[in-house]
C-alpha positions as a printed NumPy array, in Angstrom:
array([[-61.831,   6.211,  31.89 ],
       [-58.866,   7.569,  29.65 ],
       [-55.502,   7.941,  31.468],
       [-53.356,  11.032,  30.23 ],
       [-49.692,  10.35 ,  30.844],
       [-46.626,  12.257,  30.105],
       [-43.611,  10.653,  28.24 ],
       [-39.675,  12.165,  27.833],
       [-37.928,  12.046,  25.109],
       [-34.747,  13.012,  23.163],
       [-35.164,  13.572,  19.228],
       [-32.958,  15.052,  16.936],
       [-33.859,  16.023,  13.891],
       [-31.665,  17.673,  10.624],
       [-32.476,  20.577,   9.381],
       [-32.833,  20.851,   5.147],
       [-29.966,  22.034,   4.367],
       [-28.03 ,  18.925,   6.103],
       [-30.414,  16.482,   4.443],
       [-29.415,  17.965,   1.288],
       [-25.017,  17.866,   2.051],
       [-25.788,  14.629,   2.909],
       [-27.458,  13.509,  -0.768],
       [-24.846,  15.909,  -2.638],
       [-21.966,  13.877,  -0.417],
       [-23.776,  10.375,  -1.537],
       [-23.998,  11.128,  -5.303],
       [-20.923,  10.14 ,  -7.318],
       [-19.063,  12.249,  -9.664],
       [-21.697,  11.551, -12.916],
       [-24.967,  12.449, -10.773],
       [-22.702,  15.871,  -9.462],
       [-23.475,  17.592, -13.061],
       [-27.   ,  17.278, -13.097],
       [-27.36 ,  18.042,  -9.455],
       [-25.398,  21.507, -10.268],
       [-27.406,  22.14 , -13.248],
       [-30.328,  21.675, -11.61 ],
       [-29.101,  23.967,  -8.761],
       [-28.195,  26.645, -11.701],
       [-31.466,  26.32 , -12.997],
       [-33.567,  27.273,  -9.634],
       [-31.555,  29.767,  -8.03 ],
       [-30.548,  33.182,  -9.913],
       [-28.242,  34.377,  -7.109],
       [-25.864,  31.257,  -8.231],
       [-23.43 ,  31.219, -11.087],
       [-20.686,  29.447, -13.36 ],
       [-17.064,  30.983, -13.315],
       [-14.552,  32.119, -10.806],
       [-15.225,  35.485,  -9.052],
       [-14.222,  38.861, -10.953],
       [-10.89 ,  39.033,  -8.854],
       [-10.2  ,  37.35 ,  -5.788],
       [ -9.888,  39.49 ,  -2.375],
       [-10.185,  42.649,  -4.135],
       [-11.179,  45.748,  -2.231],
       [-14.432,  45.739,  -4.33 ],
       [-15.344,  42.007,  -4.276],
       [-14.373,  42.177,  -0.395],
       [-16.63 ,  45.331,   0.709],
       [-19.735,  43.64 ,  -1.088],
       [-19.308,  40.142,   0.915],
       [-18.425,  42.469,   4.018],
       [-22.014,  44.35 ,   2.796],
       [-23.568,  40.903,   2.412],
       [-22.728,  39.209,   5.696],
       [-23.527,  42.784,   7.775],
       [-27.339,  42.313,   6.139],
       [-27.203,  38.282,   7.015],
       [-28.177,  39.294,  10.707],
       [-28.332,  35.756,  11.443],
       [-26.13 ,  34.177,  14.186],
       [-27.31 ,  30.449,  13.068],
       [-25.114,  30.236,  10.509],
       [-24.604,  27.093,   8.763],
       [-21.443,  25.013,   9.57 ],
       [-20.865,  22.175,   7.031],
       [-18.518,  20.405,   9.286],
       [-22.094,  20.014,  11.922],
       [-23.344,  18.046,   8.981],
       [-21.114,  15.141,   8.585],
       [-21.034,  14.529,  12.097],
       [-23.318,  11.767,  14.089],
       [-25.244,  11.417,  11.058],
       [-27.09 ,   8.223,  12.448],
       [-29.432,   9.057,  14.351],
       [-32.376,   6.652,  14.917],
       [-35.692,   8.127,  13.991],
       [-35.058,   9.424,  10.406],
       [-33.492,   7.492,   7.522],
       [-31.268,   8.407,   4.763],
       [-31.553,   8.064,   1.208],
       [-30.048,   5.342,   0.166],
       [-30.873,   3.038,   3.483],
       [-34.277,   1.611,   1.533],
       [-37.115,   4.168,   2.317],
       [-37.853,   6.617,  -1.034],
       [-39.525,   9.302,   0.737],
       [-41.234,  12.17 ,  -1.258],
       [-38.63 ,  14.756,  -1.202],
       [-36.054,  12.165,  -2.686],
       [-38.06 ,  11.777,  -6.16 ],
       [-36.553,  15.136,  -7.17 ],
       [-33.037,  13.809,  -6.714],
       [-31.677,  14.374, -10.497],
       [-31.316,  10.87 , -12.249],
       [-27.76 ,   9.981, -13.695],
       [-27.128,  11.506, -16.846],
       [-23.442,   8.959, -17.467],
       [-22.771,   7.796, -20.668],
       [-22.975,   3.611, -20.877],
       [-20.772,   1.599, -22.321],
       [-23.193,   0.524, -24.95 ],
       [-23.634,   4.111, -26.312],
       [-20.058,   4.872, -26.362],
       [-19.328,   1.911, -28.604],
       [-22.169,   2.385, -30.915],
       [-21.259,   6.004, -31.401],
       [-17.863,   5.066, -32.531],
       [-19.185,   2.356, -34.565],
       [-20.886,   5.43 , -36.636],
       [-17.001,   6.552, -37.819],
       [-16.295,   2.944, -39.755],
       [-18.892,   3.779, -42.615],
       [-20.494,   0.471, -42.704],
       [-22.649,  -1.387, -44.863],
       [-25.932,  -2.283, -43.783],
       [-24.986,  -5.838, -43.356],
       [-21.935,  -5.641, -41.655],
       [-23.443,  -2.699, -39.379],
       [-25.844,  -5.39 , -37.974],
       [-23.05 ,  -7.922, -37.46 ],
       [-21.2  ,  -4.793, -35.391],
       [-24.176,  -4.282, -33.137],
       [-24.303,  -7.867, -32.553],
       [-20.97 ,  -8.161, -31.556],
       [-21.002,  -4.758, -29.533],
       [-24.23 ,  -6.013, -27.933],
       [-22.176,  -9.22 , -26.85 ],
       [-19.73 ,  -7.655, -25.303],
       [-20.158,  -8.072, -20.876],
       [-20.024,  -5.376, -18.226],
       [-16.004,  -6.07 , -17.723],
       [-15.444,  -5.038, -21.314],
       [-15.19 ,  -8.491, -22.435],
       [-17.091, -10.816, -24.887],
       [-16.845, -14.015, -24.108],
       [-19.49 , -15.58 , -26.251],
       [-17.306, -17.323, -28.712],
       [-17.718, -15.979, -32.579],
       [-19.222, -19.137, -33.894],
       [-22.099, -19.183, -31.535],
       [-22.423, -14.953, -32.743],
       [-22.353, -16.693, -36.149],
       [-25.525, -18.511, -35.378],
       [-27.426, -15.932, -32.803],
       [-27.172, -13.821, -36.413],
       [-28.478, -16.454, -38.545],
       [-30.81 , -17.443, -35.903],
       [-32.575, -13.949, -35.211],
       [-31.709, -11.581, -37.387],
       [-31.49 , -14.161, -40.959],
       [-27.931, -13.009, -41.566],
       [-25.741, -15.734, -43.132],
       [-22.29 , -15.048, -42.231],
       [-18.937, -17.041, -41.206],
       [-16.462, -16.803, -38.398],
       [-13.826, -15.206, -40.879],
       [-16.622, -12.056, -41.691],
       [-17.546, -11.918, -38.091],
       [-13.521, -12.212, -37.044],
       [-12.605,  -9.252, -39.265],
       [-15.241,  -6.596, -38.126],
       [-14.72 ,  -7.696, -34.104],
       [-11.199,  -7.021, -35.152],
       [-12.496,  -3.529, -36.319],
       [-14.332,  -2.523, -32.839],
       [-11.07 ,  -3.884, -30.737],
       [ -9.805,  -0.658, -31.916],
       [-12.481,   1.118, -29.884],
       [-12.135,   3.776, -26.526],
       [-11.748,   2.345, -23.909],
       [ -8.197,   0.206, -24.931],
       [ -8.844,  -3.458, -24.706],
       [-12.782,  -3.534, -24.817],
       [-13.987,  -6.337, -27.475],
       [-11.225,  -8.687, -26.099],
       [-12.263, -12.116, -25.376],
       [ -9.754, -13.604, -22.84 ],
       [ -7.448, -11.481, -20.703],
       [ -4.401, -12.335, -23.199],
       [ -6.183, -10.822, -26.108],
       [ -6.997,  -8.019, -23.969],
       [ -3.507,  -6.504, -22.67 ],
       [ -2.154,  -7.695, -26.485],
       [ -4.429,  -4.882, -27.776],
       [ -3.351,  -2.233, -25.248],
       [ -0.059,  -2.98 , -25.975],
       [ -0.664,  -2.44 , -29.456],
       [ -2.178,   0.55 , -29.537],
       [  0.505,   2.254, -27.429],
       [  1.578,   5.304, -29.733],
       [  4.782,   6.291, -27.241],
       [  8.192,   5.717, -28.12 ],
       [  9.17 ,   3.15 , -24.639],
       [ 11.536,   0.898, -25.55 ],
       [ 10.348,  -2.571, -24.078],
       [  6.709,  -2.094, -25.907],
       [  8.04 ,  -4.528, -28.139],
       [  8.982,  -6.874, -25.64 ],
       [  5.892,  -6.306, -23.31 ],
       [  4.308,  -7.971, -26.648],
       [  6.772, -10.843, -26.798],
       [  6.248, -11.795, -23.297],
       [  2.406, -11.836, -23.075],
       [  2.337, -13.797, -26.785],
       [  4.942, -16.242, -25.811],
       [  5.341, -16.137, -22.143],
       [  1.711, -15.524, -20.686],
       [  1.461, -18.382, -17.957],
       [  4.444, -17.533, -16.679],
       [  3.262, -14.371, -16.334],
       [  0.639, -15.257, -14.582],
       [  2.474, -17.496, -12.674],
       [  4.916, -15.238, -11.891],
       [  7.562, -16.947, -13.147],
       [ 10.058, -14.34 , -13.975],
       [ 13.339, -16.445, -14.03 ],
       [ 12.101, -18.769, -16.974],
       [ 10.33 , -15.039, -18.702],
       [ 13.886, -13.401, -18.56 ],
       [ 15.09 , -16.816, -19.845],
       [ 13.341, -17.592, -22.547],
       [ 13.039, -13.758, -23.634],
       [ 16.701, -13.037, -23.125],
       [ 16.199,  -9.954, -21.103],
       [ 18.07 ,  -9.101, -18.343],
       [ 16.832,  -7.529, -15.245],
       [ 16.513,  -4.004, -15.861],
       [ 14.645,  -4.947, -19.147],
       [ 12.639,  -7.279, -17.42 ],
       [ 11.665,  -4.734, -14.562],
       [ 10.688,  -2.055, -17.114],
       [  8.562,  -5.132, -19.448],
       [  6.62 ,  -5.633, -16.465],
       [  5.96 ,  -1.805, -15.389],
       [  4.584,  -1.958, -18.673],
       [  2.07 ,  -4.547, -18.347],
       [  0.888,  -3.731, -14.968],
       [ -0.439,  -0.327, -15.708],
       [ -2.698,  -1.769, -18.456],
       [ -5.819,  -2.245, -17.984],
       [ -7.625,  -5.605, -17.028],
       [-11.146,  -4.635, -16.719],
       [-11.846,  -2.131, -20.02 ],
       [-15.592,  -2.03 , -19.65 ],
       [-15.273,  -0.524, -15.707],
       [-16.865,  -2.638, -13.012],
       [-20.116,  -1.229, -14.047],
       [-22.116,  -4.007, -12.739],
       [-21.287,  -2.725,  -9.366],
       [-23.037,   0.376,  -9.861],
       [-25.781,  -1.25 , -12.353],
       [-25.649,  -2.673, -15.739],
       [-24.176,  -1.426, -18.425],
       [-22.885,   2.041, -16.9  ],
       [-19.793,   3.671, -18.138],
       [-18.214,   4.34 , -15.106],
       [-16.484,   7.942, -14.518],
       [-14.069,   7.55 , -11.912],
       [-14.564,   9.72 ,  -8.791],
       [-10.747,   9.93 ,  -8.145],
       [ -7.379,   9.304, -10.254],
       [ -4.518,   7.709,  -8.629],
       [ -1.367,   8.348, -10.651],
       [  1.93 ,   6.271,  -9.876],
       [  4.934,   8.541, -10.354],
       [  8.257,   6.489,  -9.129],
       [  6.526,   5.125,  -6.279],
       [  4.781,   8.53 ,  -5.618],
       [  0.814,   8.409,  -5.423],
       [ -0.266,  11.004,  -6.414],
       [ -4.244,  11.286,  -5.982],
       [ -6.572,  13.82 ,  -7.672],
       [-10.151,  14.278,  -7.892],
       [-11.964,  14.206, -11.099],
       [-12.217,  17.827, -12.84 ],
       [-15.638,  17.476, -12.716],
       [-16.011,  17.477,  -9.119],
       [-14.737,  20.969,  -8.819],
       [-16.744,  23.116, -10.649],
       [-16.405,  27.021, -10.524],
       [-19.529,  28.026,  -8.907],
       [-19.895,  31.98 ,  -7.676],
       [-22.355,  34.272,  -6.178],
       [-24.355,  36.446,  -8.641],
       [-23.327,  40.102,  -7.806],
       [-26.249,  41.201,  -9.267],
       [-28.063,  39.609,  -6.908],
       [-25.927,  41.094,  -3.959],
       [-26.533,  44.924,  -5.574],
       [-29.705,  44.333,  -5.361],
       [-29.86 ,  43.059,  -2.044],
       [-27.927,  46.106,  -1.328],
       [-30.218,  48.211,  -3.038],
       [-33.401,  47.435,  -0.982],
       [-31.979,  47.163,   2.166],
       [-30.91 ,  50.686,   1.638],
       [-35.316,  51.537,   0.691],
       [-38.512,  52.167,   2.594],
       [-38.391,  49.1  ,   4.337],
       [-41.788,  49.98 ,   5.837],
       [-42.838,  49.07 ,   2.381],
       [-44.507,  45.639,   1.894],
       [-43.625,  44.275,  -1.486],
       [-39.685,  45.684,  -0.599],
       [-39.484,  43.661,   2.671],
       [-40.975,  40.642,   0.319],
       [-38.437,  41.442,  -1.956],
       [-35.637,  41.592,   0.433],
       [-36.685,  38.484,   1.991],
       [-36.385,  36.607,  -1.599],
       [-33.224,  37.702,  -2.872],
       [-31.972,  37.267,   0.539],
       [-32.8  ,  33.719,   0.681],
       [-31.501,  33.248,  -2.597],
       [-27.955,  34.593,  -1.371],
       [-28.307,  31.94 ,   1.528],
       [-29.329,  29.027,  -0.557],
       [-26.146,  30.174,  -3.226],
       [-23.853,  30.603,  -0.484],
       [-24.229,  27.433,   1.098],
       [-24.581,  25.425,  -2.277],
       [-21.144,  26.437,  -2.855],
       [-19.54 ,  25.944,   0.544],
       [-21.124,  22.32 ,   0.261],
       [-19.565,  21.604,  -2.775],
       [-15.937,  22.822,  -1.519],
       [-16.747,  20.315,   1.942],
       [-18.015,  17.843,  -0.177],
       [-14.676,  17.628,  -2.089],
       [-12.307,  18.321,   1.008],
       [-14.187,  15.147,   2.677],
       [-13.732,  13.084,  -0.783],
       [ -9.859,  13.654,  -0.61 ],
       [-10.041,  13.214,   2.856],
       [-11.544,   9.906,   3.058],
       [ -9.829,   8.378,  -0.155],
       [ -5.939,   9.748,   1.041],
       [ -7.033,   8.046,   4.186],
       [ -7.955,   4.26 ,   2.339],
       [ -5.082,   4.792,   0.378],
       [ -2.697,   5.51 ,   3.314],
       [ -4.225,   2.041,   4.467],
       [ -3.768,   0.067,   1.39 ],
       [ -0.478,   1.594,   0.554],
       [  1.157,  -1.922,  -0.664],
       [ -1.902,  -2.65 ,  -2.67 ],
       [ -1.955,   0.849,  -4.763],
       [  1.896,   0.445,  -5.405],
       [  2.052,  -2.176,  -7.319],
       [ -1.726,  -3.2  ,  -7.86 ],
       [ -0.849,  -7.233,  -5.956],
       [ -4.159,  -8.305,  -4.208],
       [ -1.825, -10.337,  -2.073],
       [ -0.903,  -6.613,  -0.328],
       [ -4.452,  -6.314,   0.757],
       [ -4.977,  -5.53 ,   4.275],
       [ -8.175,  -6.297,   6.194],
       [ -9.925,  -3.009,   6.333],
       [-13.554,  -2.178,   7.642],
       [-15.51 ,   1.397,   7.358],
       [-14.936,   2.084,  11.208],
       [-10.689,   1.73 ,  10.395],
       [-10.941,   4.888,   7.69 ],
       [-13.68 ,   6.812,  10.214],
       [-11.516,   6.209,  13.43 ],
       [ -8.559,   7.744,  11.188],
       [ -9.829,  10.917,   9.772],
       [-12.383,  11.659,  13.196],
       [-15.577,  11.21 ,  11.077],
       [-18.93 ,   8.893,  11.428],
       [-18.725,   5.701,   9.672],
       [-21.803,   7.053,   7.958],
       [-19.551,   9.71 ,   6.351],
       [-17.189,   7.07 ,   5.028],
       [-20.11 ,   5.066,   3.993],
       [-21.556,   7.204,   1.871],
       [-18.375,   8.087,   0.541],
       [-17.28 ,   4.399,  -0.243],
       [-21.169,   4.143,  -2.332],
       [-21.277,   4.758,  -5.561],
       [-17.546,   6.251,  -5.994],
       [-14.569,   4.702,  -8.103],
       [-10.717,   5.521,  -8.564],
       [ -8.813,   4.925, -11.33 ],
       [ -5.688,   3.546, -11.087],
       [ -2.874,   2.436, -13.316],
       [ -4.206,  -0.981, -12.505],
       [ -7.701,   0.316, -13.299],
       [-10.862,   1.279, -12.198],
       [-12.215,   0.142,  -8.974],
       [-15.416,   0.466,  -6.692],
       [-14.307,   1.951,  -3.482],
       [-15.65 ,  -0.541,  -1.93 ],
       [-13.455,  -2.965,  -2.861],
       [-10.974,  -2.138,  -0.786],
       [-13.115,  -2.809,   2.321],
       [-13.166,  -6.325,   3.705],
       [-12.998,  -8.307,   6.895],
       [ -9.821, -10.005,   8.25 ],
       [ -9.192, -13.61 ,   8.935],
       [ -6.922, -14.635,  11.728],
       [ -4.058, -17.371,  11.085],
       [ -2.397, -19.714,  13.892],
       [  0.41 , -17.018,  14.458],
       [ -2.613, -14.62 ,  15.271],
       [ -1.644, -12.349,  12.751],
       [ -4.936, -10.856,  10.802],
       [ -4.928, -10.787,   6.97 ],
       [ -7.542,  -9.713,   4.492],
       [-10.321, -12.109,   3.443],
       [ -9.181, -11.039,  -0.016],
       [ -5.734, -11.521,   0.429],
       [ -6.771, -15.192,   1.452],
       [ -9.179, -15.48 ,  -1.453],
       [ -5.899, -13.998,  -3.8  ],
       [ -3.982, -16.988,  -2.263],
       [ -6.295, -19.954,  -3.209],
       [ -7.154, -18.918,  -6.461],
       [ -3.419, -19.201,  -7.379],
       [ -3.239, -22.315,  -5.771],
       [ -6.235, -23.571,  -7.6  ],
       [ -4.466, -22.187, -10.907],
       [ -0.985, -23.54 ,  -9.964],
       [ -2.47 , -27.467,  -9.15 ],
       [ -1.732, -29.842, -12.172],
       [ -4.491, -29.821, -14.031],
       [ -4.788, -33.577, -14.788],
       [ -6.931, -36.121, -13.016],
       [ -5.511, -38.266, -10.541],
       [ -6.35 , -41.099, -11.877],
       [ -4.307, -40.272, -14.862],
       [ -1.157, -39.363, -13.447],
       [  2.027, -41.116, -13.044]])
């Protein structure tokens, strides 16, 4: 006999709209474009460009008109959405399960590294011959920026598979040739080689250039080493020289290529946020392109107007009203999401870099504190969900470079005095230990 039973339970589910803040919040600063494009493309009530004049009488009366016909006391709050976001029962995209609706998420539309270099490589006006050689060598190149595939094994991977006899003094010469390539440094096959080229290609008129050069061509390990005392020694430069050599240095670049193969091979990153250093005053700005000037079509609104005013007894015109007034919705929240999505950026990045302080002031690993998603959530009153999906994806550039955001997140290790420190910090410490220790065998030594 079949038992009927009654259960109780508590669901909640989000509405559309939330689903979709929560996707344009996700998507970095490259996948923002398309997503707006896209948005363009299927909604006439939304435009490009600033509004005709802001608060003016006009402008005013016609959002006063527009929110009078809105009649709806549900009105969306973006600030509901970033809340409690994980809920059991639904996941996100992003947490593993590609549902239907998330095949029509745009797909990213950046610009990889390999495409940027071979464009340039277009402007030498090669030959044939040594245009092959190029894409060989451009094709070498790693994620990082770096090629580290040493010319004469290039020298044979071109005689080997492409039946182009060459030497390391051809090869040399044209690698030479793409080392003067965007981004500064890229082509560079040791870390030496790659700051030497930035420092090169400075065009400003700073006076210790010259010795920024003399120090990484003559005094590199001790650079590395920090070893400043036997630097200003050997260099003759006193401290203030010394001080402004190094400012130099340690706002070039070490990573030219992006970490791209954080965010998948090959990808030319586009930094989500720019962290300038101006006399030990951060200064942090979003990328342009994450504040677009988005507006409501007026046209749209007049006609809104327009019917509202008809025979609303009509068929067709309530139809009509019903359209353009769901248009208006879907255009007015599109561009409140995309002013909460960027408040919440700044939000959560001012907040990692408020944590990090040490670290973004001079760029030292060692300065690393430990730092976990729930520290940056507890501090600006938002799910670690939020931060979550803000850390994915996104980079900063800094005068030290480009960086994942997640990088700055990572667990701390406790030492005898109790005292926690960074698990990159600690990481920092060995490998200069391991790069300090003499590097002769025991066995050898005396």
């Amino acid at each position: 006999m079949q038992k009927l039973g009654l259960n109780q339970s508590l669901q909640q589910k989000l509405s559309p709209q939330q689903i979709q803040f929560i996707k344009l919040l996700q998507i970095p600063t490259a996948e923002l474009e398309a997503r707006i494009e896209e948005e363009l493309e299927t909604n006439p009530a939304l435009d490009e460009g600033r509004e005709r004049e802001e608060g003016s009488e006009e402008e005013m009366g016609e959002m006063d008109d527009y929110d009078e016909m809105d009649g709806n006391d549900d009105d969306l709050s973006i600030e509901d959405y970033i809340q409690d976001e994980d809920i059991s029962g639904y996941k996100m995209y992003g947490d593993g399960n590609v549902k239907e609706e998330d095949k029509e998420m745009p797909l990213p539309t950046t610009t990889t590294l390999l495409d940027s270099l071979t464009a340039q490589l277009g402007f030498l006006g090669l030959e044939e011959r040594q245009r092959l050689i190029a894409e060989q060598l451009i094709g070498s190149i790693d994620n990082d920026g770096y090629i580290r595939r040493s010319v004469e094994a290039i020298v044979n991977d071109l005689a080997f598979t492409q039946n182009i006899m060459t030497n390391v003094k051809e090869v040399d010469a044209i690698l030479q040739k793409i080392q003067y390539f965007d981004p500064p440094g890229i082509g560079a096959r040791d870390l030496k080689e790659c700051l030497l080229i930035q420092l090169r290609r400075r065009d400003d008129d700073n006076p210790h250039n010259e010795a920024a050069i003399r120090l990484i061509e003559q005094c590199f390990d001790e650079f590395t080493k920090k070893h400043y005392d036997k630097i200003q020694k050997k260099l003759g430069l006193d401290e203030k020289q010394l001080k402004g050599v190094i400012s130099i240095i340690t706002k070039l670049n070490p990573k030219p290529g992006g970490y791209a193969s954080e965010f998948g091979r090959g990808q030319y990153i586009i930094p989500d946020f720019i962290l300038k250093n101006s006399n030990s005053k951060l200064d942090l700005t979003l990328n342009s392109r994450n504040a677009p000037e988005l507006r409501i079509n007026t046209t749209y609104a007049d006609m809104l107007d327009t019917y509202s005013k008809s025979n609303k007894k009509d068929k067709k015109i309530r139809e009509t009203i019903t359209f353009v007034k769901q248009k208006l919705d879907a255009a007015k929240w599109f561009i409140d999401a995309i002013k909460q999505r960027q408040q919440t950026l700044l939000k959560t990045m001012n907040a990692i870099i408020e944590y990090q302080y040490e670290f973004f002031l001079e760029g030292d690993e060692g300065k690393f504190k430990p730092m976990i998603l729930k520290d940056i959530a507890d501090k600006i009153g938002m799910d670690i969900s939020t931060v979550s999906r803000v850390a994915n994806s996104k980079s900063i550039q800094t005068d030290f470079g480009i960086f994942p955001l997640k990088y700055f997140f990572s667990e701390g290790i406790s030492t005898k005095s109790g005292e926690d420190v960074s698990s990159r910090e600690v990481k920092s410490v060995l490998k200069e230990m391991v790069d300090n220790e003499e590097k002769t065998p025991p066995a050898f030594r005396r």
